[in-house]
LOVEX-464390 format. One record per residue (C-alpha): residue number from 0; residue in one letter; x, z, y. Coordinates in Angstrom, 1 decimal. Layout:
<recs>
{rolum NUM sevo A x X z Z y Y}
...
</recs>
This chain:
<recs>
{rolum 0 sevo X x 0.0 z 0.0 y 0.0}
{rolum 1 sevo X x 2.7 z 0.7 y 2.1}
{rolum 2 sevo X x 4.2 z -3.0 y 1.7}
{rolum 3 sevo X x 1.1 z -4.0 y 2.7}
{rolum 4 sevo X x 0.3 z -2.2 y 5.9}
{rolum 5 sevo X x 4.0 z -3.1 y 7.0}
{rolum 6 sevo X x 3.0 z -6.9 y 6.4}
{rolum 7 sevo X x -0.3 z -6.6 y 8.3}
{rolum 8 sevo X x 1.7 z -4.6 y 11.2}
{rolum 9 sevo X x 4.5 z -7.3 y 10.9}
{rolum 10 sevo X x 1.8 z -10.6 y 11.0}
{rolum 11 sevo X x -0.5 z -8.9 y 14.0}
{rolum 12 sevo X x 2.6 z -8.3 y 16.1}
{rolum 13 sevo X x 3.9 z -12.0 y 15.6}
{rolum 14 sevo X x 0.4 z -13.4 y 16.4}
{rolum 15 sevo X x 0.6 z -11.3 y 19.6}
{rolum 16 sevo X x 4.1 z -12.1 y 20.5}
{rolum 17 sevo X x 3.1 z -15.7 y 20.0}
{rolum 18 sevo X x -0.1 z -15.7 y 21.8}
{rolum 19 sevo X x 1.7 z -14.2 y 24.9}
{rolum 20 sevo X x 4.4 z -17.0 y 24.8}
{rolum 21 sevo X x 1.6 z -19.5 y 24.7}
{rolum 22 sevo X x 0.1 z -17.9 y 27.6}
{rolum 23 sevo X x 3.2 z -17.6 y 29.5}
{rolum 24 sevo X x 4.2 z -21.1 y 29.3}
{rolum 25 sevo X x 0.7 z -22.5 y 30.3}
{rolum 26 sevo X x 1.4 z -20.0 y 33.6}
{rolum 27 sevo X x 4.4 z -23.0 y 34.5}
{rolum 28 sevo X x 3.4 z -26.5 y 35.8}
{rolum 29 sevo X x 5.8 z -29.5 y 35.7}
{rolum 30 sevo X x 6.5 z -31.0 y 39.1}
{rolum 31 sevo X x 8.7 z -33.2 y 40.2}
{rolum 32 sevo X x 11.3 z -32.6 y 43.3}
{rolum 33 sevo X x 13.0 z -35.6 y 45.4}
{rolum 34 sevo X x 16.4 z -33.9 y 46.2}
{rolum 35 sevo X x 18.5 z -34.7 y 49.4}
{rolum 36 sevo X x 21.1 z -32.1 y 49.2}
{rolum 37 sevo X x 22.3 z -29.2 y 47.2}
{rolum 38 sevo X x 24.8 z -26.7 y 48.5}
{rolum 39 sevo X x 25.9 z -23.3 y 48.5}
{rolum 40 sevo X x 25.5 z -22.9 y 52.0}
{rolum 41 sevo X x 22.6 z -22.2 y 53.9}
{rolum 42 sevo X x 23.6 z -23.5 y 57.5}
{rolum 43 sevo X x 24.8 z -27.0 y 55.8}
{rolum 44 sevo X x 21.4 z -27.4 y 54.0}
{rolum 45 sevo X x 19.7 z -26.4 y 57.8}
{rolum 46 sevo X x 21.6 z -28.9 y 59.4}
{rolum 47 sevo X x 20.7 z -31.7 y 56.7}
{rolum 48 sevo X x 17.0 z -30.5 y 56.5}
{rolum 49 sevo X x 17.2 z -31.2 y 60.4}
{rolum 50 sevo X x 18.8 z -34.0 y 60.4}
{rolum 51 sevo X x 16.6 z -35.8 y 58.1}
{rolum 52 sevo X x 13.5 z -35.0 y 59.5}
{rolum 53 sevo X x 14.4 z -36.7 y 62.7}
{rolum 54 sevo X x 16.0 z -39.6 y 61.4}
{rolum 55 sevo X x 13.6 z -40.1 y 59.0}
{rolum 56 sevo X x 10.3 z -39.1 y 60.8}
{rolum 57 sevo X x 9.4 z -36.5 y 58.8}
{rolum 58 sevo X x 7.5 z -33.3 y 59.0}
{rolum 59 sevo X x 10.2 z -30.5 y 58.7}
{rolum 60 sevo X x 8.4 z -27.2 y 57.3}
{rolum 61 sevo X x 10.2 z -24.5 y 56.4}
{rolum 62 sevo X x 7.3 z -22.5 y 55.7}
{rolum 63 sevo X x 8.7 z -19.2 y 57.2}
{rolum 64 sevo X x 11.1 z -18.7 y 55.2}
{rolum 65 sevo X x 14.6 z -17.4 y 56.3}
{rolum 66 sevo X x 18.1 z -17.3 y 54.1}
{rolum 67 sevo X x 18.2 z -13.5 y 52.7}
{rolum 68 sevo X x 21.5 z -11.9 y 50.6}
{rolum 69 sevo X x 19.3 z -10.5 y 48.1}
{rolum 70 sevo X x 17.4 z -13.3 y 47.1}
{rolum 71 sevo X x 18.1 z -16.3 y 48.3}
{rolum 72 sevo X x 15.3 z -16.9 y 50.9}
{rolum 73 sevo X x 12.3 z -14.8 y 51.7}
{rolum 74 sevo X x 9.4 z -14.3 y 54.0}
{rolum 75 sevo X x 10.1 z -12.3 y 57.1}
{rolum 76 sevo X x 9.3 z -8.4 y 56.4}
{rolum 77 sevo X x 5.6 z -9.3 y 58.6}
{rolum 78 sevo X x 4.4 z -11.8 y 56.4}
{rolum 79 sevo X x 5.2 z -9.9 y 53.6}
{rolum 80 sevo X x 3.5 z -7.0 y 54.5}
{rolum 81 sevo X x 0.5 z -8.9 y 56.0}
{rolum 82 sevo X x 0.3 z -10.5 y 52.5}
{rolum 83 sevo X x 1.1 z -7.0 y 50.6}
{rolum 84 sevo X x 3.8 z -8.3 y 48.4}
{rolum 85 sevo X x 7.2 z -6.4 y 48.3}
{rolum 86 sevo X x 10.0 z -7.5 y 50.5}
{rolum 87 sevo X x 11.9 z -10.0 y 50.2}
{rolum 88 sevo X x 10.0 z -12.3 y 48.4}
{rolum 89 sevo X x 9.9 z -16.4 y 47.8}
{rolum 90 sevo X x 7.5 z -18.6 y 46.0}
{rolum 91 sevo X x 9.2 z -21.4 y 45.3}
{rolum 92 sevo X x 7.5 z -24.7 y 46.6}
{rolum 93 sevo X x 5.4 z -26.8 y 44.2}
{rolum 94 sevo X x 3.0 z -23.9 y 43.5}
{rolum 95 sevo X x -0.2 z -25.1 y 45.8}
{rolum 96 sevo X x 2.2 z -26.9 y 48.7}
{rolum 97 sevo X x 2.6 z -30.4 y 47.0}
{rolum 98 sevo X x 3.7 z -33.4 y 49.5}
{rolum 99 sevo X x 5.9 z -35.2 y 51.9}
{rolum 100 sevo X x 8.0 z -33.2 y 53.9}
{rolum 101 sevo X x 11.4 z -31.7 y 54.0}
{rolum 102 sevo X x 12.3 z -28.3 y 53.4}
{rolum 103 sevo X x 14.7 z -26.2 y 51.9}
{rolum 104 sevo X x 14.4 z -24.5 y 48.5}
{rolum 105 sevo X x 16.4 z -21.8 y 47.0}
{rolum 106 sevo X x 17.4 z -23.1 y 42.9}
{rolum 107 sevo X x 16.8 z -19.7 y 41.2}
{rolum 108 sevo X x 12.9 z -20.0 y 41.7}
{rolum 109 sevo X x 13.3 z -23.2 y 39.4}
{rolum 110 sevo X x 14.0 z -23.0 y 35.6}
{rolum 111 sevo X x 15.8 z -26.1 y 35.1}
{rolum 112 sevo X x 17.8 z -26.3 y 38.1}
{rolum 113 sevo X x 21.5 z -24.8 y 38.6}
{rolum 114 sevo X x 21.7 z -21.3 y 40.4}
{rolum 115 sevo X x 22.5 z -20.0 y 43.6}
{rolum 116 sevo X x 21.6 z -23.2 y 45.4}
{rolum 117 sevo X x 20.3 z -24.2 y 48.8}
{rolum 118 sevo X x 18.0 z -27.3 y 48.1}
{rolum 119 sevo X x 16.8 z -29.9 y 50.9}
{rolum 120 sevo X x 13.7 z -31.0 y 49.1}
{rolum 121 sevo X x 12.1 z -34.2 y 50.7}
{rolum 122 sevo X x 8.9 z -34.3 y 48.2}
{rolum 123 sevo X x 7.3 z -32.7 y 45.5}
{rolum 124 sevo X x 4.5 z -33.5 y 43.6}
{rolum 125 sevo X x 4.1 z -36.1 y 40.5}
{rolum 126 sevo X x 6.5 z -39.1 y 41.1}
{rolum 127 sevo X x 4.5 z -41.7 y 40.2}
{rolum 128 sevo X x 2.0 z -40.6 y 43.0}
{rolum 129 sevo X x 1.9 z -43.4 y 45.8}
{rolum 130 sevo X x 2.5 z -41.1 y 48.5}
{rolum 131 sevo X x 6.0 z -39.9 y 46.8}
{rolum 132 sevo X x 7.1 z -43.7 y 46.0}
{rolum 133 sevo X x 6.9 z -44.4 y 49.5}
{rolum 134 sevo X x 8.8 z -41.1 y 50.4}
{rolum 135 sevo X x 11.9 z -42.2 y 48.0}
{rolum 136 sevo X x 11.6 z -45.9 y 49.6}
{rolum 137 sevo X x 12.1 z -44.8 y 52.5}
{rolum 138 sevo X x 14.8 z -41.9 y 51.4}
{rolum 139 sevo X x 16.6 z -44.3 y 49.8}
{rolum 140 sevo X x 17.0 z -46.4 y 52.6}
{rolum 141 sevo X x 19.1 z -43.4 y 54.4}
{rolum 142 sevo X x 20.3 z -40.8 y 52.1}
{rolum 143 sevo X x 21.5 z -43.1 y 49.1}
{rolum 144 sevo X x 22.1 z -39.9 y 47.3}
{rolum 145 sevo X x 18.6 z -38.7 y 46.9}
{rolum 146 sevo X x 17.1 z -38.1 y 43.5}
{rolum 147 sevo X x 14.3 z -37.1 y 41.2}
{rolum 148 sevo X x 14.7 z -33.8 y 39.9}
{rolum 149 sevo X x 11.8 z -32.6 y 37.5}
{rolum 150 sevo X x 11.0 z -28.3 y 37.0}
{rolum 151 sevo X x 8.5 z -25.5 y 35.8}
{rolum 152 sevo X x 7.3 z -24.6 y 38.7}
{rolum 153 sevo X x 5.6 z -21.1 y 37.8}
{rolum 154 sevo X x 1.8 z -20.5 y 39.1}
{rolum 155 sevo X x 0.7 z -17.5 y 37.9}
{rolum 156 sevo X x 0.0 z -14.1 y 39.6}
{rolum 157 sevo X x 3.0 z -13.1 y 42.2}
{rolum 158 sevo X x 1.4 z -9.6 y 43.0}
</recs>
């Protein structure tokens, strides 16, 4: 009886752990990321972030974020306390934020990119969209460098 109840114990804890893997992963959405730059510094990837969106015409958004030692980048202290999260804190773009415009990532909020990375991100989104084809055309045509880069982008609860 013993055997048994150790087998029953054993097979209910491996259903489990594999039900919360399952439900992990489907918290993680592919998306894919039209790089311009990586780099270890922050001011570099500010300049190029800059730099693109006026020679290229486009929106720059850096969606309050601000370089931080801890973390990479984070919200500024207010908006973290005005949207009750702890300090610092960064959600990496992709989440609900899909589109054309530059801004600069930080690569440990992405699973399959290198860490400790400054990223000037001109796109994000599905690359086969229409509105992202157009933003690589016309990328291309300036930055020569730029490339498709495809991540988990993680969209569960941040609380």
């Amino acid at each position: 009886m013993k055997h048994r109840s150790s087998f029953i114990f054993f097979l209910l804890f491996a259903m489990l752990t594999q039900a919360q893997d399952s439900t992990n992963e489907d918290m993680f959405v592919k998306k894919d990321f039209l790089i311009l730059l990586s780099t270890k510094n922050y001011k570099a990837a500010l300049i190029t972030a800059k730099k693109v969106s006026s020679s290229m015409n486009m929106k720059l958004d850096l969606r309050g974020l601000a370089e931080n030692t801890e973390s990479g980048l984070s919200f500024s202290q207010k908006q973290c306390k005005e949207e009750d999260i702890e300090y610092p804190a960064y959600y990496a773009r992709g989440r609900w934020d899909d589109g054309v415009y530059i801004s600069i990532e930080y690569s440990d909020a992405y699973t399959e990119f290198a860490k400790g990375y400054y990223i000037v991100i001109a796109a994000s989104g599905t690359r086969e969209e229409n509105e992202i084809q157009a933003a690589y055309k016309k990328i291309k045509g300036g930055y020569k460098d730029a490339y498709f880069k495809s991540s988990k982008v993680y969209m569960g609860c941040m609380h």
